[in-house]
C-alpha positions as CSV (number, residue, x, y, z in Angstrom):
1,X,114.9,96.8,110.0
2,X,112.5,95.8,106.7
3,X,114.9,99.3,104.9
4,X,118.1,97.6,106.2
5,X,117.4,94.6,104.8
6,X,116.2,95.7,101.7
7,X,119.5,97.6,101.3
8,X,121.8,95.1,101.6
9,X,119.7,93.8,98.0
10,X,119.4,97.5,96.9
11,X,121.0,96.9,92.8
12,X,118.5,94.1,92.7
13,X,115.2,94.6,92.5
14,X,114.1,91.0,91.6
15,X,116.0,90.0,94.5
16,X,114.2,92.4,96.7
17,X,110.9,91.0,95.3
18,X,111.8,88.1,96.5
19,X,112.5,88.9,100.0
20,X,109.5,91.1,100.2
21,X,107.7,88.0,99.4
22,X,109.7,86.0,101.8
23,X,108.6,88.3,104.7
24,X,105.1,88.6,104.1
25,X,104.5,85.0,103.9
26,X,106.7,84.0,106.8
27,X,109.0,81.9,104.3
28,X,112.2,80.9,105.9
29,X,115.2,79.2,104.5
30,X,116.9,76.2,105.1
31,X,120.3,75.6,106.0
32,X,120.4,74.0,102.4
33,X,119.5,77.2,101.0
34,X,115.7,75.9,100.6
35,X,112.6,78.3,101.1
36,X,110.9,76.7,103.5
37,X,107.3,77.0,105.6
38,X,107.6,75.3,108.8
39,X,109.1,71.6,107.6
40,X,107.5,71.8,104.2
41,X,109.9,73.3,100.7
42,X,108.2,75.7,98.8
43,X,109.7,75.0,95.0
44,X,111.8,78.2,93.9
45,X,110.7,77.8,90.5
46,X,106.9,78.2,92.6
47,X,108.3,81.1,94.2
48,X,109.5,82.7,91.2
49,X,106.4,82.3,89.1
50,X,104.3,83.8,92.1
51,X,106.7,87.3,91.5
52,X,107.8,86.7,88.0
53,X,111.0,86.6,87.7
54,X,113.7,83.8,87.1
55,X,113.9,80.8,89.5
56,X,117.8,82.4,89.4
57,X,116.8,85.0,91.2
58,X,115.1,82.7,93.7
59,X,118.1,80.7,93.9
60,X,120.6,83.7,94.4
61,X,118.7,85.8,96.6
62,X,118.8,82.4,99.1
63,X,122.8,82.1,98.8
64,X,122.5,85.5,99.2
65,X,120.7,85.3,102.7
66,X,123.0,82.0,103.6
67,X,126.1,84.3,103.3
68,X,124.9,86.8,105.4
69,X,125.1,86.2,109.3
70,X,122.0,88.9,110.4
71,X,119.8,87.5,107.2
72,X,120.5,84.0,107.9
73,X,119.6,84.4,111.2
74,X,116.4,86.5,110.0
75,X,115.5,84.0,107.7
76,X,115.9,81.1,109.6
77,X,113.9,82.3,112.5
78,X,110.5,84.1,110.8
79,X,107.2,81.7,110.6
80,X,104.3,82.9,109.8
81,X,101.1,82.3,111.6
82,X,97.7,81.4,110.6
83,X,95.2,84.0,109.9
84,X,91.3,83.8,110.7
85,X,90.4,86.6,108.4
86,X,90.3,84.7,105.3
87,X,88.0,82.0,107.4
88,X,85.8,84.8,109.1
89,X,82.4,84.0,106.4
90,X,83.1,80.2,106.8
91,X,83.3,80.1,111.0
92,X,80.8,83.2,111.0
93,X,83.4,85.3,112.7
94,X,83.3,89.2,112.0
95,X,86.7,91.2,110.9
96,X,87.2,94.5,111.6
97,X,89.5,96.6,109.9
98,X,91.2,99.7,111.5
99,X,92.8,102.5,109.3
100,X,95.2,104.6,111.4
101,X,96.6,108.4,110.6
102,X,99.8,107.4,112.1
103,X,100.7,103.6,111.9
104,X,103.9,104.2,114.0
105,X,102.1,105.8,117.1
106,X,102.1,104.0,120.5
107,X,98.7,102.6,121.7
108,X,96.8,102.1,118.9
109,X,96.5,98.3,119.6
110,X,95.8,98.9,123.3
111,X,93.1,102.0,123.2
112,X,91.1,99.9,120.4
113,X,91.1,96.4,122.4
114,X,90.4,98.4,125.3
115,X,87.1,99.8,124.0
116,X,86.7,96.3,122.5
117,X,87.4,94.8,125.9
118,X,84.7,97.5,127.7
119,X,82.1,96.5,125.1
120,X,81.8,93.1,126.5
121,X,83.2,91.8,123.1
122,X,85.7,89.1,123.1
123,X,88.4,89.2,120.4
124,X,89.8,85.9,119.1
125,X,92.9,87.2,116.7
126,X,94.4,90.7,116.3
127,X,96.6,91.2,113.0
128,X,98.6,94.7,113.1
129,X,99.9,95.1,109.9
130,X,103.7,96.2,109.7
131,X,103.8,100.1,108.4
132,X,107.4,99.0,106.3
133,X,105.6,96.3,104.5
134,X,102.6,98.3,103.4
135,X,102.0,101.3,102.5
136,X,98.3,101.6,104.1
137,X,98.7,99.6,107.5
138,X,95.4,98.7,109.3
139,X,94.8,96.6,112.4
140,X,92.3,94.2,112.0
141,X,90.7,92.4,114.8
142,X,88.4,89.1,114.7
143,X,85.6,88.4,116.4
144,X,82.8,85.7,116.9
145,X,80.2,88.4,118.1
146,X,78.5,91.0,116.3
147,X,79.6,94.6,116.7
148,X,77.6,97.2,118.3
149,X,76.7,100.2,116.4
150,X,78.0,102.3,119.3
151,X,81.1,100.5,119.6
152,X,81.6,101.7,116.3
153,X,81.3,105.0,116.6
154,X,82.8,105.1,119.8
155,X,85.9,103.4,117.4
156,X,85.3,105.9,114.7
157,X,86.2,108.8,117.5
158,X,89.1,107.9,118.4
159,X,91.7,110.1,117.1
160,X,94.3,108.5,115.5
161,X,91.5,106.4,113.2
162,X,90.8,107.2,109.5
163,X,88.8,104.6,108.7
164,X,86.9,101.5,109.7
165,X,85.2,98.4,108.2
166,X,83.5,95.9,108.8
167,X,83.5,92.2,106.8
């Protein structure tokens, strides 16, 4: 879907920048043609500075979006939703990332809570990150226990993983 969308904006790469950001911040817009998080406007001008390009662009890739049935109704629907990663040293929560061989396999997020789940270790968020949005994906999962060395491993051995951390 993220190539299909980025198609219809495909002789505008400023444009695309700013639906890339729009999607991985959760941005909506408005029926006004506002960019939008939850009921609060995010200035274009904002928006524009964050990707540098011209608050134009901003402004024309939202008309854009308003003219077109399937991105208005993407647009208007997507929220984003808070992350504990970014909290994990203030709450004393550990993160645990997950670097896959083949981000589009089926399972990934089951097997690894399952051997989560076995360890006796509760997980409080899971974050999958989308394979068409970046181009290393990893799962992370957050936690307000400590990790077990052998949980780890047992982790690392999994086939489809690359790579682990822990933060």
């Amino acid at each position: 879907m993220f190539d299909e969308i980025m198609e219809k904006f495909e002789g505008s790469p400023s444009q695309q920048d700013v639906i890339r950001l729009l999607l991985e911040r959760g941005f909506s817009v408005s029926d006004e043609g506002r960019v939008v998080s939850g009921g609060i406007e995010i200035p274009n001008t904002g928006i524009a500075r964050e990707i540098d390009v011209d608050r134009r662009v901003v402004d024309s890739t939202t008309d854009a979006i308003l003219d077109d049935p399937e991105l208005r109704r993407i647009f208007q629907n997507i929220s984003q939703v808070p992350s504990l990663m970014d909290l994990a040293p203030v709450l004393d929560l550990t993160v645990l990332s997950i670097e896959v061989d083949d981000p589009d396999a089926e399972g990934i997020v089951a097997a690894v809570s399952g051997c989560v789940a076995d360890r006796g270790v509760t997980i409080r968020q899971t974050i999958s990150e989308d394979p068409e949005f970046t181009d290393e994906p990893r799962l992370y999962l957050v936690t307000d226990q400590d990790i077990p060395g052998s949980l780890i491993t047992e982790l690392r051995d999994l086939s489809f993983v690359r790579k682990i951390e822990l933060q």
